[in-house]
C-alpha positions as CSV (number, residue, x, y, z in Angstrom):
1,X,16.0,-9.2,16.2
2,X,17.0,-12.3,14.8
3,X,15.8,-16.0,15.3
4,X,16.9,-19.1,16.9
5,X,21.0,-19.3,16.3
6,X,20.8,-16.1,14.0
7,X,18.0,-17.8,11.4
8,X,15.9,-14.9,9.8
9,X,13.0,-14.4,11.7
10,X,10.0,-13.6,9.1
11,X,6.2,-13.0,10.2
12,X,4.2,-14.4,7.8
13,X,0.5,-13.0,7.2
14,X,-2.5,-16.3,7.7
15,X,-3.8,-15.8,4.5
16,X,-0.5,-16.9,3.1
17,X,-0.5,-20.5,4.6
18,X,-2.2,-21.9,1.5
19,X,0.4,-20.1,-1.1
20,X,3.1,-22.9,0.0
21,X,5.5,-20.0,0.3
22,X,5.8,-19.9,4.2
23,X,6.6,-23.8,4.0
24,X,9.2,-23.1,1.4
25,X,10.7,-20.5,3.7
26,X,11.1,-23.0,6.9
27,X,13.1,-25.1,4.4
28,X,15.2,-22.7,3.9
29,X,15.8,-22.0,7.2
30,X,14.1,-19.2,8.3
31,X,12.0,-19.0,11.4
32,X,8.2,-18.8,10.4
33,X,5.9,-16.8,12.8
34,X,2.7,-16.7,11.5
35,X,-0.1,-13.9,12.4
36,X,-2.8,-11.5,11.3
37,X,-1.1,-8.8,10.1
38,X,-2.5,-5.4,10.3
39,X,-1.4,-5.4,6.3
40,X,1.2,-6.5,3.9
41,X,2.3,-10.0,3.7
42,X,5.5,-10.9,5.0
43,X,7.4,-8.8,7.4
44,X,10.9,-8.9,7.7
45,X,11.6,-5.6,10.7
46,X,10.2,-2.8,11.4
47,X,10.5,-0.9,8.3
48,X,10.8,-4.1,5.6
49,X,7.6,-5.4,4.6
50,X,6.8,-7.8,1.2
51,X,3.4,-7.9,-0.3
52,X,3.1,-10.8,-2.7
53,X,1.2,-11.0,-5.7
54,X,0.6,-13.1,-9.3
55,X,1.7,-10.9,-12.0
56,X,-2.3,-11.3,-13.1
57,X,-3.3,-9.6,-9.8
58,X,-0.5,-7.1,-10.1
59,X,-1.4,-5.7,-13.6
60,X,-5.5,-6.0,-12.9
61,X,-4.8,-4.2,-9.5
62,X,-2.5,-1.2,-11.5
63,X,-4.3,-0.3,-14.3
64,X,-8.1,0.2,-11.9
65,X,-5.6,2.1,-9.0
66,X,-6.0,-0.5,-6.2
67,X,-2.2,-0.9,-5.7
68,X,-1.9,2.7,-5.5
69,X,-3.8,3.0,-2.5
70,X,-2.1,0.0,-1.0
71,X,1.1,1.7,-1.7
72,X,0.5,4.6,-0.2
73,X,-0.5,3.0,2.7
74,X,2.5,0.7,3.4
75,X,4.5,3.7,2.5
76,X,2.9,5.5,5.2
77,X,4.1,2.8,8.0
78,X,6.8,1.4,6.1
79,X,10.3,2.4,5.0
80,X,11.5,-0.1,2.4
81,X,8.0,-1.7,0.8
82,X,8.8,-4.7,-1.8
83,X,6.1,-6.0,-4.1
84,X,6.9,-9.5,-5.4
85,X,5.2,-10.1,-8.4
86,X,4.7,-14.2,-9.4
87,X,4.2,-14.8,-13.3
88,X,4.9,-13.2,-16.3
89,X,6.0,-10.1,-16.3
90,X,2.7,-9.0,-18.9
91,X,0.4,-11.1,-18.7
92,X,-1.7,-12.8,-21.2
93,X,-4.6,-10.2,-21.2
94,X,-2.6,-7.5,-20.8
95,X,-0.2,-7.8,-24.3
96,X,-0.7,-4.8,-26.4
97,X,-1.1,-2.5,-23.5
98,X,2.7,-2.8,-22.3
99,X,3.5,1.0,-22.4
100,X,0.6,1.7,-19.9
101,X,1.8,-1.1,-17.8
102,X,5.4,0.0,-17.7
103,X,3.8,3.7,-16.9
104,X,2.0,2.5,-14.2
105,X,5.5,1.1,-13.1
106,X,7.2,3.4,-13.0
107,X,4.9,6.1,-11.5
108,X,4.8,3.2,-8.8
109,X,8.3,3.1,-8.2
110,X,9.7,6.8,-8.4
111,X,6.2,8.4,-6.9
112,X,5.8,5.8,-4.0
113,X,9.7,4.2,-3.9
114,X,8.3,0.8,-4.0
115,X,10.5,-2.1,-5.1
116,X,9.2,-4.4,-7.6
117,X,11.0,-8.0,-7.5
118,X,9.4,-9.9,-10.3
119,X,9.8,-13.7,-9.3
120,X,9.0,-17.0,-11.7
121,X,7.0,-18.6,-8.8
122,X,6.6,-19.6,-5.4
123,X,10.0,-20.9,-5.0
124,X,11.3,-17.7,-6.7
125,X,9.6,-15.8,-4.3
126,X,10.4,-17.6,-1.3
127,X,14.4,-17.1,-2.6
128,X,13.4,-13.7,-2.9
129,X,11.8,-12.9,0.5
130,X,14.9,-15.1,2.3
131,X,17.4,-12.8,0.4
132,X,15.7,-9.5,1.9
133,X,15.7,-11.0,5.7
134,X,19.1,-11.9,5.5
135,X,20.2,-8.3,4.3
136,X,18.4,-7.2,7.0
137,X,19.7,-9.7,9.9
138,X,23.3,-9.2,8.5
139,X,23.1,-5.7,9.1
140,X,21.7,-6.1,12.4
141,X,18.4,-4.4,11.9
142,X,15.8,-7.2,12.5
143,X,13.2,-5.9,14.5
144,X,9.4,-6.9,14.1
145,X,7.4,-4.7,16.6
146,X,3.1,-6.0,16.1
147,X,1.5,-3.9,18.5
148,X,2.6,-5.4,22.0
149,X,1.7,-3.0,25.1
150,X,4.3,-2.4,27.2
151,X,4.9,-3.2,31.1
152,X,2.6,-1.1,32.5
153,X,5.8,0.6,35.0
154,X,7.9,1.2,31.7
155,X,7.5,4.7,31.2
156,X,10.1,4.8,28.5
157,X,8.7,1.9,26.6
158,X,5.1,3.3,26.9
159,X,6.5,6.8,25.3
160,X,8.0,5.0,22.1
161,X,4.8,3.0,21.8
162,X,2.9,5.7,21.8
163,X,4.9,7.6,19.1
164,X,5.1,4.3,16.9
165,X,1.1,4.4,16.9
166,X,1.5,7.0,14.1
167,X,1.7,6.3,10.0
168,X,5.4,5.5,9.2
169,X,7.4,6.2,12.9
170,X,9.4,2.9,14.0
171,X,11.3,2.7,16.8
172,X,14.2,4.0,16.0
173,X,12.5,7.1,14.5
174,X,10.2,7.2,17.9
175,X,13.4,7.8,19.6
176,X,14.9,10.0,17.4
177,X,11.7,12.1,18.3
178,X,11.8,11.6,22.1
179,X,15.5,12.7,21.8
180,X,15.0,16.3,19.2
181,X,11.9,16.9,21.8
182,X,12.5,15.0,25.0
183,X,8.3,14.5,25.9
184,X,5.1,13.4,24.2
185,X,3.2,16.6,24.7
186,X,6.0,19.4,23.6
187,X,5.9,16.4,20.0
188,X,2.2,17.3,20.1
189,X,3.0,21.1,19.7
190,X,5.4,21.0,17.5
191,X,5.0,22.5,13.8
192,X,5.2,20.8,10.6
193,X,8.6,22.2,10.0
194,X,10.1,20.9,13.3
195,X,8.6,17.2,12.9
196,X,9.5,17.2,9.1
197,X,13.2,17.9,10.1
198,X,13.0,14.5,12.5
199,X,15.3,12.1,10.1
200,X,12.9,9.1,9.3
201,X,10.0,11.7,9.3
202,X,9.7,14.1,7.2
203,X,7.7,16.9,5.5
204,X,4.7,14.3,4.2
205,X,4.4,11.7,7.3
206,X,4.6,15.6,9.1
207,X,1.3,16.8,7.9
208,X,-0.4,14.0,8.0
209,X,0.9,13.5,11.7
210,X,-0.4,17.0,12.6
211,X,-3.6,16.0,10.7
212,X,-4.4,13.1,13.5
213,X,-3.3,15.5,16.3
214,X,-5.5,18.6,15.2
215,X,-8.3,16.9,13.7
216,X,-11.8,16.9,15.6
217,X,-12.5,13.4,16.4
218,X,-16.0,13.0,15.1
219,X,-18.6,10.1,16.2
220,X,-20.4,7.8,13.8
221,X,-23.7,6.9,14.2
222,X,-25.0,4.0,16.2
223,X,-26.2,1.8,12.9
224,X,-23.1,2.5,11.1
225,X,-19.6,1.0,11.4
226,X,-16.9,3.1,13.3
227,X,-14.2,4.4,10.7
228,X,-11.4,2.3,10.3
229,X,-7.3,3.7,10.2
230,X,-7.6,2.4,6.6
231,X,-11.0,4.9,5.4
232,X,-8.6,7.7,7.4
233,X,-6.1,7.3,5.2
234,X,-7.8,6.3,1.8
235,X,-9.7,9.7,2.4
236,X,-7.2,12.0,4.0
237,X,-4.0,11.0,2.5
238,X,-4.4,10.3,-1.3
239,X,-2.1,12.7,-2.8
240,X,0.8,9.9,-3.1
């Protein structure tokens, strides 16, 4: 869905305020929404989100695995991911160690299909992040769904909601799902193969989708913290 008089609409994460970068975007003419995003940065529809970083944070966050498990997690709920990456492309601390940088690289790219958009600064990457919602509103796929309950007489609306709760299903996949198995509970019982042939599914978001419906919900104790979506998938989903 796109903003006011077609502008790009973008939902910008809080913590970004102080980067300048959501400023920079409004003068550019996109429509700024800003929120608490559930995780990534900016996000552009449904299945474009950004996660900005200085190119400091980027290497630091490589080379001790960090920004693997945050790939793998926007992966999981995300089709396109982009990491934009402020700075030098190695930093300082980093020179001499280039091979294992561009290693970590790539492995992040072809084993996760992230996109890394390397930018010279906050301008740069405000240029960048306009580019990418423009694509997306000129192909007419701008839509930005952040966990909005439906009318509570809107059976159809409540079925794609509840699909959409899972790692990685959008809409448009939701109802690719409602039409292959036309209800919720004959989803539930389907196999691994028959979710993993879904297009916008398959064989990985699959498993892990039977995972959640199989799995024994199991209590915490009183004086600890329940378990968050993020610990389920940092612990149940790590192959990448």
């Amino acid at each position: 869905m796109s903003g006011e008089k077609g502008r790009p609409r973008i939902y910008v994460d809080v913590r970004e305020e102080k980067s300048g970068v959501p400023s920079i975007l409004e003068s550019l003419g996109a429509l700024v929404i800003k929120t608490s995003l559930p995780m990534g940065d900016y996000l552009i529809s449904d299945s474009v989100v950004v996660e900005r970083k200085s190119s400091y944070d980027f290497a630091n966050s490589l080379f001790d695995g960090r920004l693997f498990d945050q790939a793998s997690r926007l992966t999981e709920h995300y089709e396109h991911v982009y990491f934009i990456v402020e700075g030098r492309i190695v930093p300082k601390r980093y020179r001499g160690r280039e091979a294992s940088l561009y290693g970590a690289l790539a492995a992040l790219t072809m084993d996760y299909n992230v996109k890394v958009i390397y930018t010279e600064d906050e301008v740069g990457s405000a240029h960048a992040i306009m580019a990418l919602a423009r694509r997306v509103t000129s192909s007419g796929g701008q839509r930005v769904v952040i966990h909005r309950k439906p009318k509570l007489d809107d059976l159809r609306e409540w079925q794609l909601y509840v699909l959409q709760a899972f790692p990685g299903i959008g809409r448009k996949t939701a109802e690719r799902i409602l039409e292959a198995f036309g209800t919720i509970e004959a989803f539930c019982r389907a196999s691994i193969a028959e979710l993993s042939r879904i297009e916008g599914v398959g064989e990985r978001r699959a498993e892990l989708i039977k995972r959640i419906l199989v799995t024994p919900f199991k209590s915490s104790p009183r004086r600890h913290r329940a378990p968050t979506l993020e610990d389920f998938y940092s612990k149940g989903d790590g192959e990448g």
